[in-house]
Backbone as a printed PyTorch tensor [residue, N CA C, xyz], in Angstrom:
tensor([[[ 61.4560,  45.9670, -59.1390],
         [ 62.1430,  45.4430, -60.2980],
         [ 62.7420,  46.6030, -61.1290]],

        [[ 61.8790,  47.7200, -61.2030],
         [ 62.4400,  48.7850, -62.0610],
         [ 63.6150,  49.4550, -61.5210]],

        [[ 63.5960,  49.5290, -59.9260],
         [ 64.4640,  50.2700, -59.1470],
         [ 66.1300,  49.3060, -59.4890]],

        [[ 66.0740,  47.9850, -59.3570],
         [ 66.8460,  47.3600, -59.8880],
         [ 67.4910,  47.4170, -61.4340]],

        [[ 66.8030,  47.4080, -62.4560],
         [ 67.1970,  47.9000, -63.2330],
         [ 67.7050,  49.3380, -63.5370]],

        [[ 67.2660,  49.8000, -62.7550],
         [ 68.1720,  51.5610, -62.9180],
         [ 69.4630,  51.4200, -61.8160]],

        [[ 69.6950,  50.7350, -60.9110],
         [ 70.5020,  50.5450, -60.3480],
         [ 71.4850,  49.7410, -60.9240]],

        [[ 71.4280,  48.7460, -62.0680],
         [ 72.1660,  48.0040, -62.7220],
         [ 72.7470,  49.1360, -63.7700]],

        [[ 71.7340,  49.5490, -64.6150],
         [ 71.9760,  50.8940, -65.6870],
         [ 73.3000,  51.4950, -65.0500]],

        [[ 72.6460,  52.3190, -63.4800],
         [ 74.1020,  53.2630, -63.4580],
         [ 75.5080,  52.6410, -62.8880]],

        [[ 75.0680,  51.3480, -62.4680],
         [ 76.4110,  50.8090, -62.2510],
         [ 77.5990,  50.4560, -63.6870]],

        [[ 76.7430,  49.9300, -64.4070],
         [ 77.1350,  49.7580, -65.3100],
         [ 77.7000,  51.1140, -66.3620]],

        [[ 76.8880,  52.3340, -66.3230],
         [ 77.6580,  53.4230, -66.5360],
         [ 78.9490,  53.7630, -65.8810]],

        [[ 78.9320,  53.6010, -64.8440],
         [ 79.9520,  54.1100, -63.8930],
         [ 81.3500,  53.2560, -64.4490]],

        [[ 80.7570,  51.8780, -64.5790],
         [ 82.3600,  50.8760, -64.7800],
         [ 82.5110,  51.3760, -65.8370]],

        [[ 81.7630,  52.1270, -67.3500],
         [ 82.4500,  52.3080, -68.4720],
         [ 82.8810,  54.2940, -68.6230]],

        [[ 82.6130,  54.7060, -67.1440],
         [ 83.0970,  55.9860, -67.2100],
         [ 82.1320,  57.0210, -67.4550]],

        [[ 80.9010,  56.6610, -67.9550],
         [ 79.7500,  57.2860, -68.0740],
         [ 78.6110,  58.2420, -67.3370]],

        [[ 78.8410,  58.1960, -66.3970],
         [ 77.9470,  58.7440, -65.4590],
         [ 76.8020,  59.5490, -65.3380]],

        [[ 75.6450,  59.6050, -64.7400],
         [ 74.4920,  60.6000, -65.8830],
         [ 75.1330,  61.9530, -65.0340]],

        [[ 74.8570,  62.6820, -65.7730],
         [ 75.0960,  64.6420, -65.5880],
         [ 74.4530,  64.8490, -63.5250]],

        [[ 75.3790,  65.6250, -62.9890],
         [ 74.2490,  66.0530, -62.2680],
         [ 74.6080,  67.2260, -61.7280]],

        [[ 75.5850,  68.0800, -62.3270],
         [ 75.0610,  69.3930, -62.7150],
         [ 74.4540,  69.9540, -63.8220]],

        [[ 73.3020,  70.8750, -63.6520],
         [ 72.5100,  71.1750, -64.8210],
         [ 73.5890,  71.5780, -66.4140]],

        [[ 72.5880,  71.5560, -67.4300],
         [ 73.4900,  72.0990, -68.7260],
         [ 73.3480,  73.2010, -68.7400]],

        [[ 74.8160,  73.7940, -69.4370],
         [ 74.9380,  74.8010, -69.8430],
         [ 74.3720,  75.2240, -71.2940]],

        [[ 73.7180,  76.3150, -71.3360],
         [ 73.2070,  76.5070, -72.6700],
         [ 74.4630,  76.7590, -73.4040]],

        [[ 73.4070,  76.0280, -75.0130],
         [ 75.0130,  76.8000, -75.7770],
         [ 74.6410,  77.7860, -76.8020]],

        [[ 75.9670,  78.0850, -76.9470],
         [ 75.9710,  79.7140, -78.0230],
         [ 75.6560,  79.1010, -79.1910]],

        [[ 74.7080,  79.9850, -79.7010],
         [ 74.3080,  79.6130, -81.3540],
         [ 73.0220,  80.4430, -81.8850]],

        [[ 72.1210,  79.5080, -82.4240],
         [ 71.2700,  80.0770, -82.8850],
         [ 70.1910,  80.3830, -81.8670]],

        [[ 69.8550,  82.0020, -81.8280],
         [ 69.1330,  82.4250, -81.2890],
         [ 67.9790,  83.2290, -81.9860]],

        [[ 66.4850,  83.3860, -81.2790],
         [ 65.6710,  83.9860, -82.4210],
         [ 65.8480,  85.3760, -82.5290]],

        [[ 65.4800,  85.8440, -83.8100],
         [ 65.4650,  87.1990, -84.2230],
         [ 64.0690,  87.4200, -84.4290]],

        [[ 64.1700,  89.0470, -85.2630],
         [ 62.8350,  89.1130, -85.8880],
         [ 62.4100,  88.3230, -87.3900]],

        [[ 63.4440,  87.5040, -87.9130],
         [ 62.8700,  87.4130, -88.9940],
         [ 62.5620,  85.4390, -88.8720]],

        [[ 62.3400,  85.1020, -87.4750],
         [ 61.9410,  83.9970, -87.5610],
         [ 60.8200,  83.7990, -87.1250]],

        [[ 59.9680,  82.7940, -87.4740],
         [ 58.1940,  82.7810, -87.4150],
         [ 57.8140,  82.7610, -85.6110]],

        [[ 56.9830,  83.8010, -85.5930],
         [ 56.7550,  83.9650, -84.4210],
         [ 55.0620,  82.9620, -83.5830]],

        [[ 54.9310,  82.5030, -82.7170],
         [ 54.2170,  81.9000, -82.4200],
         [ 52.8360,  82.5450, -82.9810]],

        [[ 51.4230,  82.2220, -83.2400],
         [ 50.8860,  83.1750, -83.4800],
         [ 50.0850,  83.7120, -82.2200]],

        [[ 50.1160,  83.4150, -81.1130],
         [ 49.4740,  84.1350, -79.9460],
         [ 50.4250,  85.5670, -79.8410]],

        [[ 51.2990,  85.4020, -79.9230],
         [ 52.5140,  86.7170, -79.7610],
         [ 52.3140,  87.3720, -80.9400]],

        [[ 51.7330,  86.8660, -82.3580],
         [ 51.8160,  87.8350, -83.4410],
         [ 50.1930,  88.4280, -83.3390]],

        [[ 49.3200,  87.7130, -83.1090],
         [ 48.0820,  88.3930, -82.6670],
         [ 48.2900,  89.4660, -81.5310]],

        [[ 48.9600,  89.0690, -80.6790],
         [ 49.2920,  90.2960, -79.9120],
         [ 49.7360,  91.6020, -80.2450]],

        [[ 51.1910,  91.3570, -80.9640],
         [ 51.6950,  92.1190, -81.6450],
         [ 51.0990,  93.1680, -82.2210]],

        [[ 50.2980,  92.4530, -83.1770],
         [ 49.0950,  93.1770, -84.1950],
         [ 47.9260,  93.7000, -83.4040]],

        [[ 47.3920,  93.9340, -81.9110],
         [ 46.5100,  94.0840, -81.3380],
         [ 47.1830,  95.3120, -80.4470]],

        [[ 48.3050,  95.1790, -80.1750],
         [ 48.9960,  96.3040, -79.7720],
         [ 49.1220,  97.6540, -80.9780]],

        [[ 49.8060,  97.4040, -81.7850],
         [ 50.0850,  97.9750, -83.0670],
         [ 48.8470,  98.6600, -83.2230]],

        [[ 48.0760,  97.8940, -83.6760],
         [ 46.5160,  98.8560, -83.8540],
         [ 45.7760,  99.9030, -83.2240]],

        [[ 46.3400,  98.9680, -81.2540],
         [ 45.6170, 100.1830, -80.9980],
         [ 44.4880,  99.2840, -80.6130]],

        [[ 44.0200,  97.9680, -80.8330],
         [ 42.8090,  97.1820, -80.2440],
         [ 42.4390,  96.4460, -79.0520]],

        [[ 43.6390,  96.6560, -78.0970],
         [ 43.4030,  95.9430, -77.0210],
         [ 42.3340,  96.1110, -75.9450]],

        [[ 41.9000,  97.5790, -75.9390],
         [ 40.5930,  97.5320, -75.0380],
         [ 39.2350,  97.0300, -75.6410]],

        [[ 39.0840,  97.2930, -77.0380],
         [ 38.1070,  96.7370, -77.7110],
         [ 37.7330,  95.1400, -77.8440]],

        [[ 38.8970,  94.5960, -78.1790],
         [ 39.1240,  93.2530, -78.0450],
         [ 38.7010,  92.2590, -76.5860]],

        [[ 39.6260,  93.5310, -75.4160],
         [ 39.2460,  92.5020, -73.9870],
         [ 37.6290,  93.0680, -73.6940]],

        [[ 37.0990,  94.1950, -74.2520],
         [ 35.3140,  94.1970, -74.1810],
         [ 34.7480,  93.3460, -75.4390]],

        [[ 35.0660,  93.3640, -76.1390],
         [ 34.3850,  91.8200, -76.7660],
         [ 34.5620,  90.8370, -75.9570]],

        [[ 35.4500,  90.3550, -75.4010],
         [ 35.5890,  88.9750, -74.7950],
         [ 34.9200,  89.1530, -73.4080]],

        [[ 34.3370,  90.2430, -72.9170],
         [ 33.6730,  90.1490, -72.0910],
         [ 31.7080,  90.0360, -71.9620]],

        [[ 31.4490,  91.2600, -73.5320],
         [ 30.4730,  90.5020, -73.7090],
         [ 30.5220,  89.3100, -74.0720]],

        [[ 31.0080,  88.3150, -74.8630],
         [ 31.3650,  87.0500, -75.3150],
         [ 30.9080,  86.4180, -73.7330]],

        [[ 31.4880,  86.1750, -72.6320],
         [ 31.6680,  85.7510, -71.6110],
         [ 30.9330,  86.3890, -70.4240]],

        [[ 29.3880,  87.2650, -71.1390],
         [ 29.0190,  87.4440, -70.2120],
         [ 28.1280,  86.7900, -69.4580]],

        [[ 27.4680,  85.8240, -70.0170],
         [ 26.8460,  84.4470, -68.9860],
         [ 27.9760,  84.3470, -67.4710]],

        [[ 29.0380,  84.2980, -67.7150],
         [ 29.7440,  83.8220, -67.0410],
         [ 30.4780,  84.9720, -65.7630]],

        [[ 30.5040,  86.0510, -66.1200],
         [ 30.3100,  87.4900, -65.6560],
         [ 29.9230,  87.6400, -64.6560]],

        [[ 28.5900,  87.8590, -65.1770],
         [ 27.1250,  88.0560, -64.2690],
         [ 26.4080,  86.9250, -63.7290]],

        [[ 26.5480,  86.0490, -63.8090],
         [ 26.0540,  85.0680, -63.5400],
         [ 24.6160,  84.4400, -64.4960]],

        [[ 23.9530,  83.4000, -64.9160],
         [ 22.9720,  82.9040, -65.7120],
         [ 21.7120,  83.2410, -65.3180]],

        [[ 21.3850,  83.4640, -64.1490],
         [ 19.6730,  84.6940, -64.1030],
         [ 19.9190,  85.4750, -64.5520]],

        [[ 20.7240,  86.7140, -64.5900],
         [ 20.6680,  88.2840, -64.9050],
         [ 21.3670,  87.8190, -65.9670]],

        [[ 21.9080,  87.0530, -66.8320],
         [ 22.4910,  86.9640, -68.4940],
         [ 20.9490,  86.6480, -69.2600]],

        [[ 20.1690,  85.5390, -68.3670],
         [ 19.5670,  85.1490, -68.9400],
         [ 18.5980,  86.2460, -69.5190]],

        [[ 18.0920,  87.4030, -68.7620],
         [ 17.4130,  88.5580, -68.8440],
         [ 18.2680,  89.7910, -69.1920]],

        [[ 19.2350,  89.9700, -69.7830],
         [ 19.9020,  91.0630, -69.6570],
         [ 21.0050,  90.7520, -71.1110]],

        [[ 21.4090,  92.1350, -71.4910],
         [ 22.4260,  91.6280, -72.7000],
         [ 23.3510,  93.0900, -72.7380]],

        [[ 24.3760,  92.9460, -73.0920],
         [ 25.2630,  93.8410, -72.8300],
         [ 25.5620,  94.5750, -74.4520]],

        [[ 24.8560,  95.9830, -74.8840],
         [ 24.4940,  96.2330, -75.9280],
         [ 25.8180,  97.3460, -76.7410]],

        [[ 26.7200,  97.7640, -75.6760],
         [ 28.0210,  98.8410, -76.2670],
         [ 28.5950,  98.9990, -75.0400]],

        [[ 29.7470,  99.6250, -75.2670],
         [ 31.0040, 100.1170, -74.3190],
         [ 31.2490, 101.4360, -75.5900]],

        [[ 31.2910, 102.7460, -74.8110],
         [ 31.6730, 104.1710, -75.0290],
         [ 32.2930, 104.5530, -74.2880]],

        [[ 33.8390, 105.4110, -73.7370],
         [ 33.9890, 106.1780, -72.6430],
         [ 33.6740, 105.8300, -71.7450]],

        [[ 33.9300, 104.4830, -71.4670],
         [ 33.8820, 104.0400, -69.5320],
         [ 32.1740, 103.4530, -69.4610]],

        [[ 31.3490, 104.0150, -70.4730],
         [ 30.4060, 103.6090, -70.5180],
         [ 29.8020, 102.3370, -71.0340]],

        [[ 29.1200, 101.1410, -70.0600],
         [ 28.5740, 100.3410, -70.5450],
         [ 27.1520, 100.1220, -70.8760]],

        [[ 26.4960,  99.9310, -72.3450],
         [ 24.9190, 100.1790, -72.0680],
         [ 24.4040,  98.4100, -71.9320]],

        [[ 23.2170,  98.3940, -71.2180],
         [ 22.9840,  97.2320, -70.5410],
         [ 21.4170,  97.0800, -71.1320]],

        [[ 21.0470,  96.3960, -71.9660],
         [ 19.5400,  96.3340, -72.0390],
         [ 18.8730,  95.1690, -71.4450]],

        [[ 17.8540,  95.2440, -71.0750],
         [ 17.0700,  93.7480, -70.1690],
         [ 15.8450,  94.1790, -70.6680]],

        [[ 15.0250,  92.9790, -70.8470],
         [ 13.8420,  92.1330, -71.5120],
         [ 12.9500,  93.1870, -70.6900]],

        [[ 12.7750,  93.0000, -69.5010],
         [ 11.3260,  93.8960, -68.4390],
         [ 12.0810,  94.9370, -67.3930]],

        [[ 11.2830,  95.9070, -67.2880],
         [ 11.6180,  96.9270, -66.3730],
         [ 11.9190,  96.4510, -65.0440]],

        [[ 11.2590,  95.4230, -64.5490],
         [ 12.0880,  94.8650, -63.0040],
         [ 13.2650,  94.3700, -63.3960]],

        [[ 13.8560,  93.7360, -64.6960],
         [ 14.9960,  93.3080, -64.3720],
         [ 16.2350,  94.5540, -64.6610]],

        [[ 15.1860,  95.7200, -65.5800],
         [ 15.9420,  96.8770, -65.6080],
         [ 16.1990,  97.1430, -64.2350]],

        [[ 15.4440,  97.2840, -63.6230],
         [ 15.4380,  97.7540, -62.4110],
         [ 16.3560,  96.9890, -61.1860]],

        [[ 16.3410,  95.7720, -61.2140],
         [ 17.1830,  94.7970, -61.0730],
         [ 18.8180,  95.1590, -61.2900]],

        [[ 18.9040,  95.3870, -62.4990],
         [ 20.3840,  95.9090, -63.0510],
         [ 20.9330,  97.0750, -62.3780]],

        [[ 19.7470,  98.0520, -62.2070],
         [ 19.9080,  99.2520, -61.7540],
         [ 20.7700,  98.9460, -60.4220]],

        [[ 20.0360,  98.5930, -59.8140],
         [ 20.2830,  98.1850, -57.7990],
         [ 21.7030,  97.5980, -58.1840]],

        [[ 21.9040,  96.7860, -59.1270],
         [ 23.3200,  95.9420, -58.8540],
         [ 24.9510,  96.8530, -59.6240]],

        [[ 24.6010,  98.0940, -60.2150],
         [ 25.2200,  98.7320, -60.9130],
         [ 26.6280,  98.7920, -60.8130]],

        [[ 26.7590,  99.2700, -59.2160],
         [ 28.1190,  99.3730, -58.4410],
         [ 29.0280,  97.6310, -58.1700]],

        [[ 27.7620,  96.9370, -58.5660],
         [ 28.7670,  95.8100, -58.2820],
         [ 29.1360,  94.8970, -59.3200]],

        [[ 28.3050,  95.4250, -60.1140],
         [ 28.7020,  95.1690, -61.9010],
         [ 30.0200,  96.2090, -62.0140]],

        [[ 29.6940,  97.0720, -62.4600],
         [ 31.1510,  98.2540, -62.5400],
         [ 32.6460,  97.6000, -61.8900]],

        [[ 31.9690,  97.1040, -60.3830],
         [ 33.6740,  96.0060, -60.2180],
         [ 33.9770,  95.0320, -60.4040]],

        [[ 33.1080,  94.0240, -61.1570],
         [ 33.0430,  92.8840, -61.5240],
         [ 33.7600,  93.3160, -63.0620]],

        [[ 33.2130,  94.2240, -63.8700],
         [ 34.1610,  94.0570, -64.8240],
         [ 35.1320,  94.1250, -65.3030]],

        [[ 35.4740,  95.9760, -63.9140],
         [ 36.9240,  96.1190, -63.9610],
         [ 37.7710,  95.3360, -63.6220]],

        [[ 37.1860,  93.9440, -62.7020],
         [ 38.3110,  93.1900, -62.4680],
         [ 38.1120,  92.3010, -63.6910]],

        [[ 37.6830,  91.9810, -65.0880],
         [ 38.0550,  91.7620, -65.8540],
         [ 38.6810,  92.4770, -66.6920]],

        [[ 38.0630,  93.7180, -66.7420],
         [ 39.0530,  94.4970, -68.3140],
         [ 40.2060,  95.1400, -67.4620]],

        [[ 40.1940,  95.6010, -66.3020],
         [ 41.3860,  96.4950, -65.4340],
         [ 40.6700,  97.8140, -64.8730]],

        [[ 41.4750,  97.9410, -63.8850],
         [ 41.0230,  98.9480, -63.1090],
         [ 40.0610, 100.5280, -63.7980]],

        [[ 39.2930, 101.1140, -63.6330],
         [ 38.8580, 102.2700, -64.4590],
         [ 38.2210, 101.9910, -65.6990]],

        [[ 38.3930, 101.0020, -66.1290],
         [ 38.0600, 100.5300, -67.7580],
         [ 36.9420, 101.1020, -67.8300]],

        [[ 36.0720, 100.8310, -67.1100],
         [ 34.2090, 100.8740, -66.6500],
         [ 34.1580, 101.8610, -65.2180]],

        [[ 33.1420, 103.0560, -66.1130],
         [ 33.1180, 104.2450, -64.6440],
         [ 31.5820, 103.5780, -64.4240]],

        [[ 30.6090, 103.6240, -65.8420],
         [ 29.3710, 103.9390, -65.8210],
         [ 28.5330, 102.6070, -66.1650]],

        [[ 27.3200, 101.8740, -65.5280],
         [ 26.7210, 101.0690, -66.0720],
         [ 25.3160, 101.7180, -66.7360]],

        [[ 24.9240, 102.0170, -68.1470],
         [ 23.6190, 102.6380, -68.2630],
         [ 22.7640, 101.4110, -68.6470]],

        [[ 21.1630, 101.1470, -68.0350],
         [ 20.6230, 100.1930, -68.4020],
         [ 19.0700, 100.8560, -68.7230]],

        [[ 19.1730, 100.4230, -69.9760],
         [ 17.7810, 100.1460, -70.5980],
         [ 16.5450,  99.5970, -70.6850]],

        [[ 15.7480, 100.1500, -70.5730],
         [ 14.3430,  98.8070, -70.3950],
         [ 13.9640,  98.2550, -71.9030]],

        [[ 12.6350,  97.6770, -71.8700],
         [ 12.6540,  97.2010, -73.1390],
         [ 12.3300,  97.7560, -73.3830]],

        [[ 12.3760,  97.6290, -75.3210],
         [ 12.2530,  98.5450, -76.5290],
         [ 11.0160,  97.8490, -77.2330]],

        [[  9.6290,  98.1720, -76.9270],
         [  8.6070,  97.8930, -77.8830],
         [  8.7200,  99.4630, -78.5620]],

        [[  8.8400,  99.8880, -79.1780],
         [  8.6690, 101.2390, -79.9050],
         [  6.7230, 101.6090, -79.3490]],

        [[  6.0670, 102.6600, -80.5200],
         [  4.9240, 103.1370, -79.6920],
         [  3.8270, 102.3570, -80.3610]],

        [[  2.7680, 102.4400, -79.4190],
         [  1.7310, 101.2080, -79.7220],
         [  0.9850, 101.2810, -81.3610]],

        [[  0.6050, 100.2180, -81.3270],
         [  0.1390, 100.2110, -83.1550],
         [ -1.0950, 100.6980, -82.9410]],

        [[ -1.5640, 101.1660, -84.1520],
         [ -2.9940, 101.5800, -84.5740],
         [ -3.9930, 101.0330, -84.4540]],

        [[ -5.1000, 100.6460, -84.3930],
         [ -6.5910,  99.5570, -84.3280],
         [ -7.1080,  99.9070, -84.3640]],

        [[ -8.5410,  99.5240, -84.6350],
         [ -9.3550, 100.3540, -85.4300],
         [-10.4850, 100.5100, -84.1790]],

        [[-10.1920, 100.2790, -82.7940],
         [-10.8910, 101.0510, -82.0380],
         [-10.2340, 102.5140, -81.7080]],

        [[ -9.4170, 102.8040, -82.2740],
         [ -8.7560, 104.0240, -81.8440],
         [ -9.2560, 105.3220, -82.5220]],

        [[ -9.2100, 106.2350, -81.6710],
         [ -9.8280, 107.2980, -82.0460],
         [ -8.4900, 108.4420, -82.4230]],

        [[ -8.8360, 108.6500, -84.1720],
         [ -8.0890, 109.7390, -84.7510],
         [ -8.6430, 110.9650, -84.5090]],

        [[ -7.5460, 111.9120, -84.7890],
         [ -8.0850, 113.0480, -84.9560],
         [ -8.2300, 114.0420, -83.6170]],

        [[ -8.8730, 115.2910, -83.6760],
         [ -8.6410, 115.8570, -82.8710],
         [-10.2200, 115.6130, -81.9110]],

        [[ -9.8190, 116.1560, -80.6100],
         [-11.1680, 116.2940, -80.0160],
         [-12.7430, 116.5920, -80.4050]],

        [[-13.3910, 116.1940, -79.7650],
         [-14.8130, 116.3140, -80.4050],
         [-15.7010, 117.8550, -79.4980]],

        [[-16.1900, 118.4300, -80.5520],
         [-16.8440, 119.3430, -79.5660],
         [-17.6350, 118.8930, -77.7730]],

        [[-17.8420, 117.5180, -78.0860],
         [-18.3670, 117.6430, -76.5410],
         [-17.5500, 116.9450, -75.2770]],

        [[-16.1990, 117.2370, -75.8880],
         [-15.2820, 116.3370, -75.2770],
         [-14.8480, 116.7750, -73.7910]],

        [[-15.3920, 115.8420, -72.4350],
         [-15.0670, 117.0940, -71.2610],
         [-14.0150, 116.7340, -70.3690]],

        [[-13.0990, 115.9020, -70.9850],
         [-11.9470, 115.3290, -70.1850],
         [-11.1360, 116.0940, -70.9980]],

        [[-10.2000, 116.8920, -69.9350],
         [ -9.0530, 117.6170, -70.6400],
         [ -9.0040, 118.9680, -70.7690]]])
C-alpha cells in the first residue's frame, strides 16, 4: 500500500514538473563558521587540554578511572593504581602475593596500557606491597637495652 502511494506521489510530481532531485546538492556559499562562533564543547575542552599542556595527565586519569576495566576485576579488585611519574606507574596491592602477582604480570600490564595512553607512555610498572607502617607497642614488649644475662646476639 505504501509502495503505491509513493508511486502515485511521483507520478503526480512528474505531471506537475516536479520531480524529486537525483543528483546530490550542491552546497551553498554563505555562512560559514569562524572563530568567534560557539564551539561545541567537546572541541573546546579539547582545545583547552591542548593549550595547557594536559593531555597526558588527563588520558592517565581516565585510565586509573577505568581501571577495573583495564586489568580486569580480580587484580582491580586487589590492586589500585597509586601515580604516573616519567613513564612510571606505581601500583599498590592489599598482600604481598598479589604484589607479587603484579610483579609476574608487569610486561603485560606496561602493554595493556600503552595501548590505552599510546605507545611509550608507560616504560615502568613499580608495585608496592602493603603499607601497615611498624608494629605498635604492648605491654609484653621489652624496652630498652639488653640485659646483662642476655645470650642471644
Amino acid at each position: 500500500m505504501a509502495r503505491e502511494k509513493l508511486a502515485q506521489a511521483k507520478a503526480d510530481a512528474e505531471r506537475r514538473g516536479r520531480l524529486p532531485r537525483r543528483e546530490p546538492r550542491r552546497k551553498r556559499a554563505g555562512a560559514r563558521r569562524d572563530a568567534s562562533d560557539p564551539q561545541l564543547f567537546g572541541a573546546a575542552i579539547r582545545d583547552l587540554l591542548a593549550y595547557r599542556g594536559w593531555e597526558q595527565e588527563v588520558a592517565v586519569g581516565g585510565v586509573f578511572g577505568r581501571w577495573r576495566d583495564i586489568v580486569g576485576a580480580d587484580l582491580a579488585a586487589h590492586t589500585k593504581p597509586e601515580s604516573f611519574t616519567d613513564g612510571e606507574v606505581v601500583v599498590s596491592a592489599d598482600s604481598t602475593a598479589w604484589a607479587t602477582q603484579v610483579r609476574l604480570l608487569a610486561t603485560t600490564l606496561v602493554k595493556r596500557l600503552n595501548e590505552e595512553l599510546g605507545e611509550g607512555t608507560v616504560r615502568r610498572v613499580k608495585v608496592q606491597g602493603p603499607q601497615r607502617g611498624p608494629r605498635p607497642r604492648g605491654g609484653l614488649r621489652a624496652t630498652g637495652s639488653r640485659g646483662p644475662r642476655d645470650t642471644y646476639g
